[in-house]
C-alpha positions in Angstrom: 47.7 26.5 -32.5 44.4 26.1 -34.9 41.3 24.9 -33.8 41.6 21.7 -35.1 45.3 21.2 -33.6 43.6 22.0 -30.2 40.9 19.4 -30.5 43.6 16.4 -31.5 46.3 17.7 -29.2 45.0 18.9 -25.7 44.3 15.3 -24.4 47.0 13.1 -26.1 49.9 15.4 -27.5 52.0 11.9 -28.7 50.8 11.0 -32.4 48.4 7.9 -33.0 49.5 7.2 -36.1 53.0 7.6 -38.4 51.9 8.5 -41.7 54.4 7.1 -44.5 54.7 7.0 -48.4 56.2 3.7 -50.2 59.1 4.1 -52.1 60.3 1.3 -54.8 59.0 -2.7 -54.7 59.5 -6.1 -53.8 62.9 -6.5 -51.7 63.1 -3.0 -52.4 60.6 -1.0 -50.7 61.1 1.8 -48.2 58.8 4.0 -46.4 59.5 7.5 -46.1 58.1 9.2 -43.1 55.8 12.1 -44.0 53.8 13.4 -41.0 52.0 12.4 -38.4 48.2 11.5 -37.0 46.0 11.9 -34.5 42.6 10.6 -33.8 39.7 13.3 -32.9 37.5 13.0 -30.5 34.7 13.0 -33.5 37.0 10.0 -34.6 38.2 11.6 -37.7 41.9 11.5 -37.9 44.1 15.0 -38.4 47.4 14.1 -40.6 50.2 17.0 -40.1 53.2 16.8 -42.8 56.0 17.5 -41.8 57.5 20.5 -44.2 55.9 20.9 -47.4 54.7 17.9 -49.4 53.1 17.1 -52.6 51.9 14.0 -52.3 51.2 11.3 -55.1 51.5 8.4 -54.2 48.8 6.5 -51.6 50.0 7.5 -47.7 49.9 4.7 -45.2 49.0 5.1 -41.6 50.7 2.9 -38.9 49.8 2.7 -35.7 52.5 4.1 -33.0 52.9 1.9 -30.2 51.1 4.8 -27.2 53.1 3.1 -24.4 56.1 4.6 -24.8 
């Protein structure tokens, strides 16, 4: 685990955040799940893909409902 792993994960180890990249338009659109976030406790926000990405598009963050 790196550094910056240990500071987002050691108090809250659910995500804050689902990031997610649109896909198509209108009546169309999808979001394609990419990672995940969590806020810091400086209240930056660390964003872990899931595999390996390249991202062009603009990534959305949605909040995860924490009482689950």
């Amino acid at each position: 685990m790196d550094t910056n792993e240990a500071q987002t994960t050691n108090k809250n180890s659910k995500p804050d955040m689902i990031a997610k990249v649109k896909e198509g338009h209108g009546k169309n659109v999808n979001f394609e799940t990419i990672g995940a976030c969590w806020t810091r406790e400086d209240g930056s926000i660390y964003f872990k893909p899931y595999g390996t990405q390249i991202i062009s598009t603009p990534v959305y963050m949605f909040k995860t409902n924490q009482d689950n």
